[in-house]
C-alpha positions as CSV (number, residue, x, y, z in Angstrom):
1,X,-2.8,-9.6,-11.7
2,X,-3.8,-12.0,-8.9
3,X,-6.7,-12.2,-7.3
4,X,-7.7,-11.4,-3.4
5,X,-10.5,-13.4,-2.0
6,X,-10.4,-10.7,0.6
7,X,-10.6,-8.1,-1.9
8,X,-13.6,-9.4,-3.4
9,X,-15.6,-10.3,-0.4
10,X,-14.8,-6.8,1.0
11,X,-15.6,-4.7,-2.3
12,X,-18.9,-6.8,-2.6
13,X,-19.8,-6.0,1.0
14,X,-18.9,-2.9,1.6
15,X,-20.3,-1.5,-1.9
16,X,-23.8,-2.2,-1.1
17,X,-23.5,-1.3,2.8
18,X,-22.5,2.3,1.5
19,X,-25.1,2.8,-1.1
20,X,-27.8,1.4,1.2
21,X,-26.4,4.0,3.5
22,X,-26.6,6.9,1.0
23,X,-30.5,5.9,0.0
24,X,-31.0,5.7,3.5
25,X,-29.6,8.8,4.3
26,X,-32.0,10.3,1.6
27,X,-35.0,8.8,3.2
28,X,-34.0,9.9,6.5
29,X,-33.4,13.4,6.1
30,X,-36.7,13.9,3.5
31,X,-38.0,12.5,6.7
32,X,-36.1,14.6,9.0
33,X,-36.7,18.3,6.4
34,X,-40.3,17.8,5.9
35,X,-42.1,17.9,8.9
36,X,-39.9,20.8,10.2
37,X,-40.3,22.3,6.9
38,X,-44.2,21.7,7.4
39,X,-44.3,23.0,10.9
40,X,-42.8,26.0,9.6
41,X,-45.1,26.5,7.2
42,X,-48.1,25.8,9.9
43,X,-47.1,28.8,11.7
44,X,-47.1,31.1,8.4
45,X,-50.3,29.5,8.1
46,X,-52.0,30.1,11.4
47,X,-50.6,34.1,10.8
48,X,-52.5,34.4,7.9
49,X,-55.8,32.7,9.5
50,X,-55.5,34.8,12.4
51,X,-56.1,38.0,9.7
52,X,-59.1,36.7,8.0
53,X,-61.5,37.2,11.3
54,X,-60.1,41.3,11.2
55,X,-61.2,41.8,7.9
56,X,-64.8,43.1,7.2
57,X,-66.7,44.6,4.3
58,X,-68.6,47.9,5.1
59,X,-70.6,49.8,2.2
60,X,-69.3,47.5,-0.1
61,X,-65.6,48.2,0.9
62,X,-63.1,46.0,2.6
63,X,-61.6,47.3,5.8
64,X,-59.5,45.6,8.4
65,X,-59.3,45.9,12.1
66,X,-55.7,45.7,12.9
67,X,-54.4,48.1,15.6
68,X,-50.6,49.1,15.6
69,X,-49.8,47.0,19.2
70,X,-52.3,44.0,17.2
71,X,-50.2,44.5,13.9
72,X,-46.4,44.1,15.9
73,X,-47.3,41.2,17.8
74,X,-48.2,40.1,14.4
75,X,-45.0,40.8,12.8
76,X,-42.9,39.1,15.2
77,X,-42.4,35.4,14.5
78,X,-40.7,33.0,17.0
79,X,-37.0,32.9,14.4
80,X,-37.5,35.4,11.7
81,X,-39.7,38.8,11.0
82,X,-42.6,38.6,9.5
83,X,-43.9,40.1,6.2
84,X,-47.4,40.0,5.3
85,X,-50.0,41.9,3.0
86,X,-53.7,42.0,2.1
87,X,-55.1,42.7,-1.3
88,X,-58.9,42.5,-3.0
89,X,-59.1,40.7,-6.0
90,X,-57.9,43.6,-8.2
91,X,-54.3,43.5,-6.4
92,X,-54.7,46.2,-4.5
93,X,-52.8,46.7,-1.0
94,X,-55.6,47.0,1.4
95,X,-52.9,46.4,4.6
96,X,-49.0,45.1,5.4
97,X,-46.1,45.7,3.2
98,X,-46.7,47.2,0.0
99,X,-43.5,45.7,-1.7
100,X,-44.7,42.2,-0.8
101,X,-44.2,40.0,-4.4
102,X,-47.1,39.0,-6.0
103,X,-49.0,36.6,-4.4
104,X,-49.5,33.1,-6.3
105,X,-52.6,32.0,-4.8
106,X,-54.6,28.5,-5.7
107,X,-57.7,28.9,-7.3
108,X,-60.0,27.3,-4.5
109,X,-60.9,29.2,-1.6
110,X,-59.5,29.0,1.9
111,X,-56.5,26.6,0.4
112,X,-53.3,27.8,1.8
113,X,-50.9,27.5,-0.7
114,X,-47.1,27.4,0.1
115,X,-43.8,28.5,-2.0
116,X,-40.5,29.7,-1.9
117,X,-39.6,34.0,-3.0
118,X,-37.9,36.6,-2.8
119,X,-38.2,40.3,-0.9
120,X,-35.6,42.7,-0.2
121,X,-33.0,41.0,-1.4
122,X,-33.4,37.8,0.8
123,X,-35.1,34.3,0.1
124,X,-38.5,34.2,1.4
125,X,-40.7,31.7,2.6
126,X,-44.6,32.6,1.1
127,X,-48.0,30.9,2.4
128,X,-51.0,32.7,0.4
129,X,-54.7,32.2,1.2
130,X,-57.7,33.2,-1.2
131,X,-60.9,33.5,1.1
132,X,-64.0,35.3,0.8
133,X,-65.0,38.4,2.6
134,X,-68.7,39.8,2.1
135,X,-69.2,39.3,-1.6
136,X,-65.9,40.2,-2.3
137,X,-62.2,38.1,-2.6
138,X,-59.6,39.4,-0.8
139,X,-56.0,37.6,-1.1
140,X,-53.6,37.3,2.0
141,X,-50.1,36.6,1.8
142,X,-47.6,36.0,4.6
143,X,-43.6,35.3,4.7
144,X,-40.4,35.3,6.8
145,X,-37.1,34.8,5.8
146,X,-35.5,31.3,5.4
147,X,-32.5,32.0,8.1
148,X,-33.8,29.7,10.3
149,X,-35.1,27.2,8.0
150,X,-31.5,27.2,6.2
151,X,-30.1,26.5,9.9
152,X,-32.1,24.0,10.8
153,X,-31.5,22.2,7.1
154,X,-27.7,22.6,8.0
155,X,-27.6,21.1,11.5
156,X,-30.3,18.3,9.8
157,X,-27.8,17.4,7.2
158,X,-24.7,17.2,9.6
159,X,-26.0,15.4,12.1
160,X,-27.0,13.3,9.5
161,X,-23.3,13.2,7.6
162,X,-21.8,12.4,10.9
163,X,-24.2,9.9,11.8
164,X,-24.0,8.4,7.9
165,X,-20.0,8.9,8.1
166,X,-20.0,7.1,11.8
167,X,-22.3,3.9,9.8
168,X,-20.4,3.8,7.1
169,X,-17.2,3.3,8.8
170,X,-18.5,0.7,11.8
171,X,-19.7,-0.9,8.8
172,X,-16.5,-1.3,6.9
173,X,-15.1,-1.8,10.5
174,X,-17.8,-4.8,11.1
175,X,-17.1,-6.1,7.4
176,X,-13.6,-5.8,7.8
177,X,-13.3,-8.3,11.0
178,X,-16.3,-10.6,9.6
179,X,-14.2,-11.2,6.7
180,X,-11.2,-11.6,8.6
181,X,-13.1,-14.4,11.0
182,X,-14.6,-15.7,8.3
183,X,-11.1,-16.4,6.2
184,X,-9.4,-17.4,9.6
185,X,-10.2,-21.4,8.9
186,X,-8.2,-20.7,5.5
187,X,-5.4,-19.1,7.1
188,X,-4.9,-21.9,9.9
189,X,-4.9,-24.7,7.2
190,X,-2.3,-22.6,5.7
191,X,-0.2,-22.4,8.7
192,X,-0.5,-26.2,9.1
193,X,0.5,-27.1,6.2
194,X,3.5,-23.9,6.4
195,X,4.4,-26.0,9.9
196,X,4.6,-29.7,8.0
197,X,8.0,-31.0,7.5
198,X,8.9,-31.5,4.2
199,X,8.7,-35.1,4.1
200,X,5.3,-35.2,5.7
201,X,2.7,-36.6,3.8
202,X,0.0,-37.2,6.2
203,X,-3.5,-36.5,4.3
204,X,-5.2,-33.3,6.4
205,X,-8.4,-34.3,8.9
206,X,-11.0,-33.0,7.0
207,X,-13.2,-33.2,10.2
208,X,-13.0,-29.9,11.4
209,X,-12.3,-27.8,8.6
210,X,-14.9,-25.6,7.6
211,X,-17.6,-27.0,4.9
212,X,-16.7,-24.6,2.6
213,X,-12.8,-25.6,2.5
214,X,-13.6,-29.7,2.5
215,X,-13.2,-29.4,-1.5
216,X,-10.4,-28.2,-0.9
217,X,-8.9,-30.7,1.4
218,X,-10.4,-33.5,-0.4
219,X,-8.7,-32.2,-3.7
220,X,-5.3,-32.0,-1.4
221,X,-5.9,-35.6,0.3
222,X,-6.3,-37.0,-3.2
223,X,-3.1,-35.1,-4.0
224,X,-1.0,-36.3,-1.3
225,X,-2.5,-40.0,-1.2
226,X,-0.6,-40.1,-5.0
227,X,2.4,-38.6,-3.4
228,X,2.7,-41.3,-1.5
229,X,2.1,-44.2,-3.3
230,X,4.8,-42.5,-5.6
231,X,7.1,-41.6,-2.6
232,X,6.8,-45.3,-1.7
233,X,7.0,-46.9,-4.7
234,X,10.4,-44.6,-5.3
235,X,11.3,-45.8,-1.7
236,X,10.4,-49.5,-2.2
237,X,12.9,-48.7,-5.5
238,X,16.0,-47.6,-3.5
239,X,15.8,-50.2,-0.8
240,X,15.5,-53.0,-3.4
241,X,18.1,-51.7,-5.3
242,X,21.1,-51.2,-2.0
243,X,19.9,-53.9,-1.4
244,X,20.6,-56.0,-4.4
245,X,23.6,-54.2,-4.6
246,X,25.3,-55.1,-1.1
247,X,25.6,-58.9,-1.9
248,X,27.6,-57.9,-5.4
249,X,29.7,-55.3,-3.7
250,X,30.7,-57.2,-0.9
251,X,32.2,-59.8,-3.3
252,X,33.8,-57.2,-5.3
253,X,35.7,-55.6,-2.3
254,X,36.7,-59.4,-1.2
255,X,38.3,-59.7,-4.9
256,X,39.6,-56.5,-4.6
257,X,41.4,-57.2,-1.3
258,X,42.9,-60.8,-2.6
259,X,44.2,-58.4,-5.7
260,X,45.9,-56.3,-3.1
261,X,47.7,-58.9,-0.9
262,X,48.3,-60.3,-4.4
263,X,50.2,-57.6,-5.8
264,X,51.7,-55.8,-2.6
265,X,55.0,-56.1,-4.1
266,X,54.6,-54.1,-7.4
267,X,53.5,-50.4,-6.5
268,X,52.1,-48.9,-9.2
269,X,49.5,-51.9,-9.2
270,X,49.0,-51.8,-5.1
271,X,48.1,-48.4,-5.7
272,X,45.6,-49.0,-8.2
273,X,44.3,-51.5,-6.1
274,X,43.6,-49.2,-2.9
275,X,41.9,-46.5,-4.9
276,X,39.6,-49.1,-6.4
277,X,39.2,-50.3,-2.8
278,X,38.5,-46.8,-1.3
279,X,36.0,-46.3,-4.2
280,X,33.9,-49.5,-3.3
281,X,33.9,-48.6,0.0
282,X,32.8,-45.2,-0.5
283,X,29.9,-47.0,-2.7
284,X,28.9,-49.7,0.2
285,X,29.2,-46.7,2.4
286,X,26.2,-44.9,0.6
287,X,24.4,-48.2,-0.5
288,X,24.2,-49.2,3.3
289,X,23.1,-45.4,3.8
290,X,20.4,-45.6,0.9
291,X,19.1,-48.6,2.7
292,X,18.9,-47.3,6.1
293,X,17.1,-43.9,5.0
294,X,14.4,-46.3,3.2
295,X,14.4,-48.7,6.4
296,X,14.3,-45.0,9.1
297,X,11.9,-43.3,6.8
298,X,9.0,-42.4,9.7
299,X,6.2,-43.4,7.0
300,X,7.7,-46.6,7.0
301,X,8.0,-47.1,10.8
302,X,6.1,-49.5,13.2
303,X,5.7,-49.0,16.8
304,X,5.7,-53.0,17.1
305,X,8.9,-53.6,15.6
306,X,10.5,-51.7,19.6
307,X,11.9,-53.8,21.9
308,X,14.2,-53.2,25.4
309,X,17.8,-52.5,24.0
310,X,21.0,-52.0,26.1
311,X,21.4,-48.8,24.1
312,X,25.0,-48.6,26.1
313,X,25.8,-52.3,24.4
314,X,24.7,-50.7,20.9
315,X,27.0,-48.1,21.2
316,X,30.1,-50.3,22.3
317,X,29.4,-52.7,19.4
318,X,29.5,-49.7,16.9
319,X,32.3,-48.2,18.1
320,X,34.6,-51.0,17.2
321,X,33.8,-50.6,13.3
322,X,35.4,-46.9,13.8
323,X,38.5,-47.1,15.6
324,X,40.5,-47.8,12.0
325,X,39.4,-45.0,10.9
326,X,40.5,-42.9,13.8
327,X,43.7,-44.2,13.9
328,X,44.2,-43.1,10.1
329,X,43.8,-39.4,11.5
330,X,45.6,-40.3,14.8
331,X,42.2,-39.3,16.6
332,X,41.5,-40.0,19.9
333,X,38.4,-42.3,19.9
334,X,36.8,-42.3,23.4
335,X,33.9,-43.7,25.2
336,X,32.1,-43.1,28.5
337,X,29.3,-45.8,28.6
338,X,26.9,-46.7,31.3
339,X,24.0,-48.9,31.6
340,X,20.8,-47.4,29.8
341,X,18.2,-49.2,28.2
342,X,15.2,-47.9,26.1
343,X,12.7,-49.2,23.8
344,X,13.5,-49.0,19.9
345,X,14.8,-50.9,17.0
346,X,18.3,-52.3,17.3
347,X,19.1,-52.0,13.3
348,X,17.8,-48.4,13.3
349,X,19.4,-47.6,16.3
350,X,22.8,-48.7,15.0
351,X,22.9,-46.8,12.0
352,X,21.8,-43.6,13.9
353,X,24.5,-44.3,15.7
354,X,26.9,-45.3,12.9
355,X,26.2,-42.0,11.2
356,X,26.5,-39.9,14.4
357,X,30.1,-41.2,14.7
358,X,31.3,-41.7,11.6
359,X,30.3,-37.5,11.0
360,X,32.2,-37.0,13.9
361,X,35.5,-38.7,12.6
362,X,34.9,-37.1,9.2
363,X,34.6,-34.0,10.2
364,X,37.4,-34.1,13.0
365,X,41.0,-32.5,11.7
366,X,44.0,-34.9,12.1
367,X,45.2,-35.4,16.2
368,X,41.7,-34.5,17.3
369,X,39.2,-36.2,19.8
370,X,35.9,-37.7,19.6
371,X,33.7,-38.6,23.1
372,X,31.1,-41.3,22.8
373,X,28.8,-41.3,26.1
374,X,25.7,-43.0,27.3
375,X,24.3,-42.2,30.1
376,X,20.5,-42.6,32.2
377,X,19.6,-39.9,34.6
378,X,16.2,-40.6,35.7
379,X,13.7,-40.8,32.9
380,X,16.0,-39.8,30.4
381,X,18.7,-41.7,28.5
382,X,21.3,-39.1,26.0
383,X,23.8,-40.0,23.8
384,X,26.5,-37.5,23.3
385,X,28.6,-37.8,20.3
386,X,31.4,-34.5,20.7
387,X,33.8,-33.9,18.0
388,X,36.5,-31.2,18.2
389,X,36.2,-30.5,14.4
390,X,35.0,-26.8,12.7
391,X,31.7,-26.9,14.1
392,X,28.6,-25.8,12.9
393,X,27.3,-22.2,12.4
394,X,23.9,-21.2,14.0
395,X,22.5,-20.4,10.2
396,X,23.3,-24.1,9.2
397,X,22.0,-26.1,12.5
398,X,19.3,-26.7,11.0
399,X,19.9,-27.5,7.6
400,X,22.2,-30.4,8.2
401,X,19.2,-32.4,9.0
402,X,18.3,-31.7,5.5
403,X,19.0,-34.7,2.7
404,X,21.8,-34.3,0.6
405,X,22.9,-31.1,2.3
406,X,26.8,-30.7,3.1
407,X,28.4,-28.2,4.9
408,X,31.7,-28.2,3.3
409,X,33.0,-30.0,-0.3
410,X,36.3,-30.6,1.0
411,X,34.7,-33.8,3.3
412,X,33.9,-36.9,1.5
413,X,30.1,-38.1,2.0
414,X,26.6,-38.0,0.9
415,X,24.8,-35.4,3.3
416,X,22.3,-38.1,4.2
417,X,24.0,-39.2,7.4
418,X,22.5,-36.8,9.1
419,X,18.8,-37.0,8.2
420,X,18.9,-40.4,8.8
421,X,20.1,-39.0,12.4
422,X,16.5,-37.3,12.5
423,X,14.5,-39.4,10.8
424,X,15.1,-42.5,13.4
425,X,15.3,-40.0,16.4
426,X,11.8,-39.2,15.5
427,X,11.0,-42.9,15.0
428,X,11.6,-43.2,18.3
429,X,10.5,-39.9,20.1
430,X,13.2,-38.2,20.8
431,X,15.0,-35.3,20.7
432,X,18.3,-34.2,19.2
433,X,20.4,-31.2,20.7
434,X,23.1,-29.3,18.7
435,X,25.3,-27.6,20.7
436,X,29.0,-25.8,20.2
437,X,32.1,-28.0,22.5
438,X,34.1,-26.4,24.8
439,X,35.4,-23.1,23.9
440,X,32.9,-23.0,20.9
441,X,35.5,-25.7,19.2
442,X,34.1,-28.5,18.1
443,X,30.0,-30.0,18.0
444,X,27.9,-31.6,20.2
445,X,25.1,-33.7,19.3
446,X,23.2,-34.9,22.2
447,X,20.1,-37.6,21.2
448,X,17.3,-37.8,24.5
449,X,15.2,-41.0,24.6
450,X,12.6,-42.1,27.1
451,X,14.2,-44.7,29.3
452,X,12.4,-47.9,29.8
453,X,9.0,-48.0,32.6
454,X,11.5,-50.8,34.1
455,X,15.0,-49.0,33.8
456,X,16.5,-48.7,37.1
457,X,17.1,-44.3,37.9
């Protein structure tokens, strides 16, 4: 089952915020209870001090002095009647209610002592006080019912319940978005490294990130600083090897050719000959391509190896190594090229140039038409490479750029012509635009670059 920081920081916040909120609850309504309970219990009291001064002892017997209009004021409490009853020490009912419960008194004089009965079927509240009158003990008792007492303990405990519930949940409210800011550094490293091209191994500023996420990042920069030296040392490996193998190769197709003018005469032999030559071509195609994606890769790049180039001139020179190949397919191969100069790398340039073109012939059906144009409008410099070939759905505009990726098997190729498109486009800072041709035959790619400071508009 996996784990959820979230989850953990939550449950070991909120946990103790709600128990903490249930002891003091507790506290507060023990706090709240007693002194209403206690100022209850006052007024029971003062009742049954207010009866001592009536009693008096005449010829030995106890008497009290408590006239009807005396006795009702007596009876009638501020929230609930009033019960009371006076006995000597031998429990007899010298005045009040004669079915008053027998009275539990405390053993020292003039000590009111409070407790909780019951009297005609209701829950009573009971103070009893022992005092002396004369010679003689005389015991007092005084109750009401607990109506109001129960009332007020309800409206205590849900005022309290609300207040508690109202807590609890600005609590888990408070938690909730303190947990949330507090994971937010996580989540934006996350989304920065989501929003990192795949061949971006740039080690992560470990300047702002949060202290508590730098072992983190230092365990990732570690990480990524071996992913590179093995990402260059695997690059390193493919350059040296095209390279190695372009000097061989181009020897091989020179025999190759000699073997064909050789034997032009005998066909089964000629033809031999052309398929070996189409295969070594194919191979020098994607030898030359294995070196330019080594020589374009951005990691690789130097801003000092730019210079001014007559990107128009670039494009005229390339052009030249295609028109063969149009021919083959009886495509029309034409060029609208003005005057624009930029800053870049003339070898990178040309092969982002060579690819762009020779996708566009590949791709083209027989009796098509390819444009090349150059062109400098103001600070901008695009060049347009339009094919009138399938075209390119919307879902897979963006995976071409992707190495090794092909859009259709029928089409000879290695799917790297087109990330070596990007990769030198982004060497130099600029932008590439796919669009649909006329009609939605056909593709578009349009490459902007920065014109030179100097370049006329």
């Amino acid at each position: 089952m996996n784990s959820s920081i979230r989850l953990s920081l939550l449950k070991w916040l909120i946990m103790p915020l709600l128990i903490i909120n249930i002891l003091g609850a507790v506290v507060i309504y023990r706090l709240a209870w007693e002194p209403a309970n206690a100022a209850f219990d006052q007024g029971l009291t003062d009742t049954a001090w207010a009866i001592v001064p009536r009693l008096r002892q005449l010829d030995g017997d106890i008497s009290i002095d408590l006239p009807p209009q005396a006795e009702q004021v007596l009876r009638v409490g501020h929230f609930d009647p009033i019960y009371f009853v006076v006995r000597d020490a031998g429990g007899k009912t010298l005045a009040g209610d004669a079915d008053f419960p027998v009275l539990g008194t405390s053993d020292k004089l003039d000590d009111p002592n409070a407790y909780n009965g019951s009297m005609r079927n209701g829950s009573i509240r009971v103070i009893t006080l022992k005092t002396m009158v004369g010679s003689d003990p005389v015991l007092i008792g005084v109750a009401e019912t607990q109506r109001r007492r129960n009332e007020i303990r309800s409206e205590i405990f849900a005022a309290l319940l609300l207040l508690e519930g109202l807590l609890a949940l600005m609590s888990m409210v408070i938690v909730w978005l303190a947990v949330s800011k507090g994971l937010l550094p996580l989540k934006k490293m996350q989304s920065d490294l989501d929003s990192r091209s795949y061949n971006d191994l740039s080690l992560i500023d470990a300047d702002h990130i949060a202290v508590e996420l730098r072992p983190v990042v230092n365990a990732l920069n570690d990480l990524l600083t071996k992913v590179q030296v093995g990402a260059a040392s695997q690059r390193d490996f493919v350059a040296n090897v095209a390279h190695q193998l372009r000097t061989p190769l181009a020897g091989l197709k020179m025999q190759i050719e000699w073997l064909q003018q050789r034997y032009a005469t005998e066909p089964e032999t000629s033809h031999s000959f052309k398929l070996m030559m189409s295969s070594t071509e194919r191979l020098i195609r994607h030898t030359n391509q294995f070196l330019s994606l080594a020589r374009a890769e951005p990691s690789q790049f130097e801003q000092g190896q730019l210079e001014k180039v007559e990107l128009n001139k670039l494009v005229e020179e390339s052009i030249q190594h295609f028109i063969e190949e149009a021919d083959k397919k009886h495509i029309d191969l034409g060029f609208e090229l003005y005057p624009s100069r930029i800053m870049g790398n003339p070898f990178l340039l040309r092969d982002l140039i060579d690819n762009l073109i020779d996708n566009a012939v590949r791709y083209s059906p027989p009796n098509g038409a390819i444009t090349v144009s150059c062109r400098q409008q103001g600070a901008d410099v695009t060049l347009t490479v339009e094919d009138s070939g399938p075209g390119i759905a919307e879902s897979q505009q963006e995976l071409i750029f992707n190495r090794f990726y092909r859009i259709s098997d029928t089409t000879t190729g290695s799917g790297l012509g087109l990330s070596i498109v990007r990769d030198i486009a982004k060497d130099h800072g600029a932008e590439i635009r796919l669009s649909s041709g006329l009609n939605g035959q056909g593709t578009v790619f349009c490459v902007h670059f920065e014109a030179c400071s100097d370049s006329p508009p």
